[in-house]
Structure formats: C-alpha cells, structure tokens
C-alpha positions in Angstrom: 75.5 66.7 126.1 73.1 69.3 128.1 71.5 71.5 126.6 73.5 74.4 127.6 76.6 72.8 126.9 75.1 73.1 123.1 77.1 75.6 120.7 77.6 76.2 117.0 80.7 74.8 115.4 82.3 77.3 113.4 84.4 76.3 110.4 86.4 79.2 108.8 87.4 78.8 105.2 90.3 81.1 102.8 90.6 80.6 99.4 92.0 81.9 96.5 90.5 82.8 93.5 89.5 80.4 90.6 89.4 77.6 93.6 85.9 77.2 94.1 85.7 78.3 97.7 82.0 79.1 96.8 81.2 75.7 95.3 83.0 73.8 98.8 80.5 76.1 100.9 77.8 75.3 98.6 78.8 71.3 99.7 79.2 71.7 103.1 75.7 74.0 103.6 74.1 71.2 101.4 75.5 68.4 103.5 74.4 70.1 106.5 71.1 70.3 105.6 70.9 66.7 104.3 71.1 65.9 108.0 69.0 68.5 109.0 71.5 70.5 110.9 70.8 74.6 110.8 73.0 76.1 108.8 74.3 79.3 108.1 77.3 80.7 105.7 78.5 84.3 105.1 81.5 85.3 102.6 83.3 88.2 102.3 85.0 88.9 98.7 88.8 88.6 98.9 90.6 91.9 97.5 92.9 91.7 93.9 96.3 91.4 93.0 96.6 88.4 95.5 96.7 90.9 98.9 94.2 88.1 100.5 91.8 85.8 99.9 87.7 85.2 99.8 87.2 83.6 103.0 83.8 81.8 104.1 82.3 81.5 107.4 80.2 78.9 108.3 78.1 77.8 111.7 76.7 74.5 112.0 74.5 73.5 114.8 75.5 69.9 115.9 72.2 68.6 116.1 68.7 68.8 114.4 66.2 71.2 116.5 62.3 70.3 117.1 59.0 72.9 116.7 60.6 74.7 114.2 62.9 76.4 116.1 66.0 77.7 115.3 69.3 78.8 116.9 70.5 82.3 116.0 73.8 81.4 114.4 76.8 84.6 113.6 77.4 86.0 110.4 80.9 86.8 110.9 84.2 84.9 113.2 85.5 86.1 116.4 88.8 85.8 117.1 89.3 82.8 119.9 86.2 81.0 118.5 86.7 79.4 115.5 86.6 75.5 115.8 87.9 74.6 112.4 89.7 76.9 110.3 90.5 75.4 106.2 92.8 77.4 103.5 93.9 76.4 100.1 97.4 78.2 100.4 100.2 78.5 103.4 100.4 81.9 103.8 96.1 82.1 103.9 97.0 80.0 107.3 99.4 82.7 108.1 97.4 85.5 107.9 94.4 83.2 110.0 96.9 83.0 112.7 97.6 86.4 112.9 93.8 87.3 113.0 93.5 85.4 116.2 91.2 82.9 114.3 93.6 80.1 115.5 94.2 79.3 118.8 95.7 76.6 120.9 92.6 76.0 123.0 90.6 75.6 120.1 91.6 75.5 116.7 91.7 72.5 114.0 94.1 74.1 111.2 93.4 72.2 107.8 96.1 74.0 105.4 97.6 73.8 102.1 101.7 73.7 102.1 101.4 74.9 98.4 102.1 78.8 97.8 100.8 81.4 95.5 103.2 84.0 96.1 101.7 87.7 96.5 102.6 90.5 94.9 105.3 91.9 97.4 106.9 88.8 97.5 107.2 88.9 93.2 108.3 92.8 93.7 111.2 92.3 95.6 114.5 92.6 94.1 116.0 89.3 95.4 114.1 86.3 96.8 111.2 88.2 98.7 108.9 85.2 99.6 108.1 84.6 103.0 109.5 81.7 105.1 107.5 78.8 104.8 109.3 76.9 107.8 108.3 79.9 109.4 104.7 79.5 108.8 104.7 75.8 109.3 106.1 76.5 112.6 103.7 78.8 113.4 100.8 77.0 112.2 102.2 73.6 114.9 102.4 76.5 117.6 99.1 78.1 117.4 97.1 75.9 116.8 95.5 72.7 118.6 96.0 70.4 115.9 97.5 71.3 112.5 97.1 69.3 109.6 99.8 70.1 106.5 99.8 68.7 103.1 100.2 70.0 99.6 96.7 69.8 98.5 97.3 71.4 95.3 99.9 68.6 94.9 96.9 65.7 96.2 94.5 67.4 93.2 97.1 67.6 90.4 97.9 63.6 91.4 94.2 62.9 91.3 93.2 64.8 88.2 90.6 67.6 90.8 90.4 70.7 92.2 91.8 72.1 95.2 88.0 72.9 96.6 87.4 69.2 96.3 90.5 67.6 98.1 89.8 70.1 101.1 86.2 69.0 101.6 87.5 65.4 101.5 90.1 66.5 104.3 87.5 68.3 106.3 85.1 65.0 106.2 88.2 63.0 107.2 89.0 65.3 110.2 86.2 64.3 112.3 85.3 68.1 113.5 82.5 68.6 111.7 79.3 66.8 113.0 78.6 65.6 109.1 78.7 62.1 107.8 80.9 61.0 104.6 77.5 60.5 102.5 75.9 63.7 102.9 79.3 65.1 101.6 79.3 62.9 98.4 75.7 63.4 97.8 76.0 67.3 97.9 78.9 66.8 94.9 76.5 64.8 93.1 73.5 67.3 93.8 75.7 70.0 92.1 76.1 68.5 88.9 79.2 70.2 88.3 82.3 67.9 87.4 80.8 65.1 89.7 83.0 62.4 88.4 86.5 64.6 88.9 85.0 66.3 92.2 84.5 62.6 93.7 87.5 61.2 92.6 89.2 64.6 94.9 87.2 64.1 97.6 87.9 60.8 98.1 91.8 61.8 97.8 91.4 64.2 100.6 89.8 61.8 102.6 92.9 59.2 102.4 95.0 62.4 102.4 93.7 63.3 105.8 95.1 59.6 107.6 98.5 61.1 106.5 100.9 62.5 109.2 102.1 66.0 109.2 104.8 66.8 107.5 108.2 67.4 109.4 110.2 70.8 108.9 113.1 69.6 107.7 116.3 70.9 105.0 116.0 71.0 101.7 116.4 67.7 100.2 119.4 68.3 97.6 118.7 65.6 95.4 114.8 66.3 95.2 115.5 70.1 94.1 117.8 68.9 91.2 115.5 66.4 90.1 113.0 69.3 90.2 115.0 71.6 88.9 116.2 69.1 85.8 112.5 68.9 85.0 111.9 72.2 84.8 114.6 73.2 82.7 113.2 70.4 80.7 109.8 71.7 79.8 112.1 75.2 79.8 114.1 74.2 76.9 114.5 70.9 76.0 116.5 67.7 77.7 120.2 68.6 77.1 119.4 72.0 79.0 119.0 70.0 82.0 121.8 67.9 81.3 124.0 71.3 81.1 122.1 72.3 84.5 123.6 69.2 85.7 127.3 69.4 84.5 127.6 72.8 86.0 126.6 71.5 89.5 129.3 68.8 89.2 131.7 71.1 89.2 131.2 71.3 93.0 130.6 67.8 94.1 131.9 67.2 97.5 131.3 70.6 98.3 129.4 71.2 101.7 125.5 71.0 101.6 124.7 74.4 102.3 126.7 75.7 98.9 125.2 72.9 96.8 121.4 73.6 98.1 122.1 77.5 97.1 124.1 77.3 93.8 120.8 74.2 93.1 118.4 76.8 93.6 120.2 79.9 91.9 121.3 78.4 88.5 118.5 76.4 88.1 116.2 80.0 88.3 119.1 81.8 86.6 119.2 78.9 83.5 114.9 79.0 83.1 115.5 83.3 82.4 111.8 85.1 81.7 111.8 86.4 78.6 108.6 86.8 75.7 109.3 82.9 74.7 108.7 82.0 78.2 105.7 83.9 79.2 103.9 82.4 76.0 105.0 79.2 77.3 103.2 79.8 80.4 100.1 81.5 78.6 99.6 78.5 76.4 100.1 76.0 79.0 97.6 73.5 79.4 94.9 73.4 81.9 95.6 77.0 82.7 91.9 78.5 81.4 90.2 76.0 83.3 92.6 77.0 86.8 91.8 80.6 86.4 88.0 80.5 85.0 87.3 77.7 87.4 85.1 76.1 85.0 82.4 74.3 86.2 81.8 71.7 83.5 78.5 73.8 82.4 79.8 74.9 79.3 80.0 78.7 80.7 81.7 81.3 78.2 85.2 82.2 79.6 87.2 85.2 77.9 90.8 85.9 78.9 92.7 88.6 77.7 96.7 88.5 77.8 98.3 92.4 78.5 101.5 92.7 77.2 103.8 95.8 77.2 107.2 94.7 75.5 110.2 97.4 75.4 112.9 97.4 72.8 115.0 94.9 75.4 112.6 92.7 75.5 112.6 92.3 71.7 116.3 92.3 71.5 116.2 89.0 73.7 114.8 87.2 72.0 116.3 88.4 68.5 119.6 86.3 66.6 122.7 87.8 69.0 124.3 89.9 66.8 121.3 92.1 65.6 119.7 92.3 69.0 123.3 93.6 69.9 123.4 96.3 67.1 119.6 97.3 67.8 120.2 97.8 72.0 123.7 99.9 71.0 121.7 102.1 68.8 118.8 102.8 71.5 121.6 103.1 74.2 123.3 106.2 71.7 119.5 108.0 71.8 118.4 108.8 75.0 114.6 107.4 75.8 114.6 104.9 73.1 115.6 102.2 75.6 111.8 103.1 77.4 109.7 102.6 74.3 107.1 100.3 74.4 104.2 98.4 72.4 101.3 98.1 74.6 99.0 95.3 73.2 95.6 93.2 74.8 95.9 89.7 73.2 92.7 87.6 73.8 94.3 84.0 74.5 90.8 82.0 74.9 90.0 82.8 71.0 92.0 80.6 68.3 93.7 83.5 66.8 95.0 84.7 70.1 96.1 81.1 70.9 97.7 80.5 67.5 99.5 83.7 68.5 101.0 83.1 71.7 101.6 79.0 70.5 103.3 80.3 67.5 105.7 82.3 69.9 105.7 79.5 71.9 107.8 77.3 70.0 110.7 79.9 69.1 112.4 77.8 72.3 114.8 76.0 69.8 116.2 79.3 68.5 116.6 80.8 72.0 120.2 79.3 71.7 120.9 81.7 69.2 119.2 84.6 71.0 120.7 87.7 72.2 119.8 87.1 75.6 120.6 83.8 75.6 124.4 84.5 74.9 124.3 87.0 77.0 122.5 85.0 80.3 125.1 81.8 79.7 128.1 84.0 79.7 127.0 85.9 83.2 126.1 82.4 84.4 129.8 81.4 83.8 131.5 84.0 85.4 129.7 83.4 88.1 130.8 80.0 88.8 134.2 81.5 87.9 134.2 83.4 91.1 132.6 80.7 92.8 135.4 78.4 92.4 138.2 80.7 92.8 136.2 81.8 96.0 135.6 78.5 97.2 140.0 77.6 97.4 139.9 80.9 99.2 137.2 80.7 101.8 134.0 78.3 101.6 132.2 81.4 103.4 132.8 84.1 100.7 132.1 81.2 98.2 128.6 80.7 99.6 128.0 84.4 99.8 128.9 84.6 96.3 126.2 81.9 95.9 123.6 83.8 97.9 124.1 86.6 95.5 122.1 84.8 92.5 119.4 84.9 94.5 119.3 88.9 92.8 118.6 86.8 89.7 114.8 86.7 88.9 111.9 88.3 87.0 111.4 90.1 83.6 111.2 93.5 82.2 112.2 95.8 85.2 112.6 93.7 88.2 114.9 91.6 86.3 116.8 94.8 85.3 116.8 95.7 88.9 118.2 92.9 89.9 120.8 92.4 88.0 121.9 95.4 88.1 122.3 95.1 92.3 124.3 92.2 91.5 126.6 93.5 88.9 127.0 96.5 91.6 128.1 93.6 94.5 130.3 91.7 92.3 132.4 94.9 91.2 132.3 96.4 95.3 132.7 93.1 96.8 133.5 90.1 95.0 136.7 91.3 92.6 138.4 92.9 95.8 137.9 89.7 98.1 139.0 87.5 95.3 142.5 89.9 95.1 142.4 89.4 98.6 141.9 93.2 99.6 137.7 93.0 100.3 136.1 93.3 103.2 134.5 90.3 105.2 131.7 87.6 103.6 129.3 89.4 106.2 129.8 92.8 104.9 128.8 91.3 101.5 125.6 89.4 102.7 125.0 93.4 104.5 124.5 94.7 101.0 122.8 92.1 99.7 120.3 92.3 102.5 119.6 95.8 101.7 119.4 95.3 97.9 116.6 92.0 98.7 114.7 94.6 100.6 114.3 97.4 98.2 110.4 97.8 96.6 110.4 99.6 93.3 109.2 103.1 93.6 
C-alpha cells in the first residue's frame, strides 16, 4: 500500500442505553493501541424516551507511524465515509441508512435483528411498529455487505451482554485492522465481568461465520410455540393450553388468517394490567439490563412511577365488586379520572417485596373483573370470525386484522378498544347480516384508527 493510498478506517457504532456502548469503545480504543495503531473516539449522548441512540465514532489508522508522528484523525462521520458501521438494534441501522452513513460503495453493516420499539411505535393505537422486512431490505440494499443476526438473542444464549457479542462480530468481520488477541486482552484489562464478557465475545465471533438471515413469512408454528410460552410465564400452563384450543378452531384455515388470529389472541390473552406490570418489574435480570452493571459493586437505585386510576384497580378486583365500583364512578362524572400517583423504589427490599407481593396475585386473575371481562370480548370475537369465515375468508381476515387494536394499558388500551368496539358495531354486524360494505372499506377505517397519536 503507498503511502498516499493510506486512510483512517472509520467504524461507526449506535447503541442503546444500559448496553455498554462506552465499555465496547473502551475495547476497541484499547485494542488499537495494544497494536500501536493511532486511535481516536468521539461520542455523542443519545436523547431519552428511546427517540435514538448514543452513537460512537471511531478512526483507526491501519498501521503504526514512526518519529512520533501522528495522523490527524476526525472527530465526527461523514456521510459516504464510514467503513464499518455496528448497532445493537434494527431500527439504529435504519436510521444509519438514512444518515447516509451506509453506502453501497463502502459500508460493512454489522446489525442487531432484535428491536426496542420507540415511543411512537408504543403510542399508536393499533400495531405502530415499523416494518422490520422493510429494514432488513433496506439494510441488503444500501449497504456493501450486511451482516444480520439477533445479537440480543446470541447474548441471552451465552449468558453476556449485547456490547460483548458485537465486539466479537466486529473481530470476526475482518474490517478492522486488529487481531483477535488484542480484543480479548482489552476485556481482560477492564476487569469488568471478564469471564461473562469473554464467553460473548467469543459467541460473536462464531456468530459472525453465520449466513444472513433470509426475509422470509412468519413461521406459523414458531409464533405459537412463542406465543404458548409466553402465555406461560403470563399465567400459568393451562392458559397456553386454552391459547391453543382456540386456534384449533380454525385448523385448515388459509395461512394468512392463522398467522393473524396467532398474533392477535396471543397479545389479546397476555392483557396489561397492575399484575402484569409487577411481573415485568420483578423480572429477573432486569436491574442489571437497565443499570448495566459492571460487576464493580456500583450502587444502582431504580424507582418504579406508577399512576393507577379507579379502572385499573377494578381489573384486577373479584368481578362482581370491580363491576359495582366502575358503575358507581360511571354515575359521577370525573370519578372515572382519579388517580393515585405513587414512586415505588424497586432496587430496595421493601419496594421489591411490594411489587413480588403483587406479583403473584396471577392465580386470582381468573376471578378478576377484567379477566371476565377480556375472555368474553375474546369470544365474541372468534364468534364473528367464524360466522365471517363461511361467508367470505376476506372479511374473516379483516375481522382478524382488527385485534390488532388490542394492546397496551391505562389509556392506549382504552383507545384501542374503544376504535374496535366502534368497527365491529359500523362494519362487522352489518357485513355479517349481509348489508355491510366491502372487507376493504373495513381495513380503510382501521387504517385510520392504527394511525391516530393521542393528543
């Protein structure tokens, strides 16, 4: 290589918070060095409520310098010039493309398939997240090489972080003009989780001799097997067996119908309510994903808002008194918005105790007042699915389409539901007598009602 034929290689990375995106520079600066390569890394905070991520730049000159000279190296990317560009979540290589940071001339694309949905997306009324076939797409298009796998999957099967499974896939890429020891000896060097951060890096580097994945359907039988384990850990096993027994109802029907009503009932069956969101709270390993602990003992406080309304106590109340309680506030105008703000610090042992004991109210959500109320709606629902489906398999699938209303808690669940409710009695009673308007004009409204953001 002449010597004017010498240039940086840049290596973009976006990461989310918690992930240690700071800790993989840290490596990769550290590793650089090791080989005596300048080095020089810039980062530039990433903004809150999941809007975008921290990204890091970094510029490596390929090759140690003599007399103590040193090339002047950027602080921040240009668009077109970016050799290597990492992120931790799809949609982070989404927003990379649309930068201009990758490019078809240029660009290695590292990316995670695994999604953290933003805000928007959770706001919509209906299913608001963004294609990922779309972005998978995209990412093949624009880029020179793209290389796809659900890292947060390879981490979770190898017991590490996301920040260590990526710089084992960027050692394994062979862009970068670093050796696999430098790598290993800048985890070690750290002395944070060395063990666990090993064990990931050497799971991104077998992860990285995978191919990348094809775009294909959803796989059927995969989203129920999901879907029974979720329902699972939801309830309890003979949820997922009910989960099941309702999809049988429409064996042999085409795959399209039975890849929506999969989806639909198995988010409409695992319902949010205060049960649920302790559940989630209480889950374990969840300090450690949003502290990103280090392993040096560091003090981590977390403190759990909650703003329950009279509904949401009612849910989760025996049926017949949260019944008597909501037809009382519904008689007294405004009683339906009061609320009980409360700050609830999980990460201390009465906080925890708290949320654990609410936790395991699951076995009475049978007898709950939202419960009764969620499996009866779920029922009718299939109702008009097969009385639509002897009638005309495409109004049968739009009926499907329309639990896809169905999702959320407090409001957007009220929202929703309420935009359902509002199709069923326009569209689906009339189409059923045979006097409705077409499956499209249907799938119109329900367009509309996806696309509405609370004001």
């Amino acid at each position: 290589m002449s010597k004017q034929a010498i240039r940086p290689v840049n290596l973009l990375i976006a990461a989310l918070g918690g992930e240690g995106g700071g800790v993989l520079t840290n490596w990769i600066v550290a590793a650089a060095q090791a080989q005596g390569l300048p080095v020089q890394a810039t980062s530039i905070p990433g903004v809150a409520q999941r809007t975008g991520a921290t990204t890091y730049y970094i510029e490596i000159w390929p090759q140690p310098v003599a007399d103590g000279k040193r090339p002047v190296l950027s602080l921040s990317p240009a668009p077109g010039e970016v050799d290597l560009v990492a992120t931790t979540e799809l949609l982070e290589a989404g927003r990379c493309i649309q930068g201009g940071f990758v490019t078809p001339e240029r660009t290695h694309l590292i990316a995670s398939t695994s999604r953290v949905y933003t805000t928007y997306e959770k706001m919509a009324v209906g299913d608001g997240r963004f294609d990922d076939e779309v972005l998978i797409q995209a990412a093949g298009a624009r880029s020179r090489q793209a290389h796809l796998l659900d890292l947060d999957a390879v981490a979770r099967a190898s017991g590490s972080r996301i920040n260590a499974v990526l710089l084992g896939m960027l050692a394994g890429s062979g862009t970068l003009p670093i050796a696999e020891n430098p790598f290993t000896d800048a985890i070690r060097a750290g002395g944070i989780a060395v063990d666990v951060n090993l064990k990931g890096f050497q799971a991104g580097l077998a992860a990285a001799e995978q191919a990348v994945p094809s775009v294909a359907a959803a796989d059927t039988v995969a989203l129920i097997a999901e879907a029974e384990a979720r329902l699972t850990a939801y309830q309890d096993k003979a949820y997922a067996i009910l989960y099941r027994d309702r999809l049988k109802r429409f064996d042999g029907a085409d795959d399209d119908l039975r890849a929506e009503l999969a989806k639909g009932l198995a988010r409409w069956m695992a319902y949010e309510d205060i049960i649920r969101v302790a559940q989630l709270k209480t889950r374990p390993g969840r300090v450690m994903s949003l502290s990103g602990s280090n392993g040096k003992g560091d003090v981590v406080h977390i403190t759990e808002y909650f703003r329950p309304g009279i509904r949401e106590l009612c849910d989760i109340l025996p049926a017949p008194v949260g019944r008597r309680i909501l037809a009382w506030a519904d008689a007294r105008p405004g009683r339906l918005r009061l609320s009980w703000p409360m700050a609830l610090r999980s990460t201390t042992v009465s906080g925890f105790l708290s949320l654990s004991v609410l936790a395991k109210l699951r076995p009475l959500r049978r007898i709950s007042y939202r419960y009764r109320a969620e499996q009866a709606a779920i029922e009718d629902w299939f109702a008009d699915l097969a009385r639509a489906r002897d009638i005309d398999p495409a109004l049968a699938l739009e009926i499907a389409r329309n639990g896809r209303l169905i999702k959320g808690y407090g409001d957007t669940h009220m929202r929703g539901k309420s935009a359902f409710d509002s199709l069923r009695e326009t569209f689906v009673v009339a189409a059923l007598q045979g006097e409705g308007r077409s499956p499209g004009a249907m799938a119109e409204a329900r367009k509309k009602a996806l696309m509405e953001r609370p004001g």
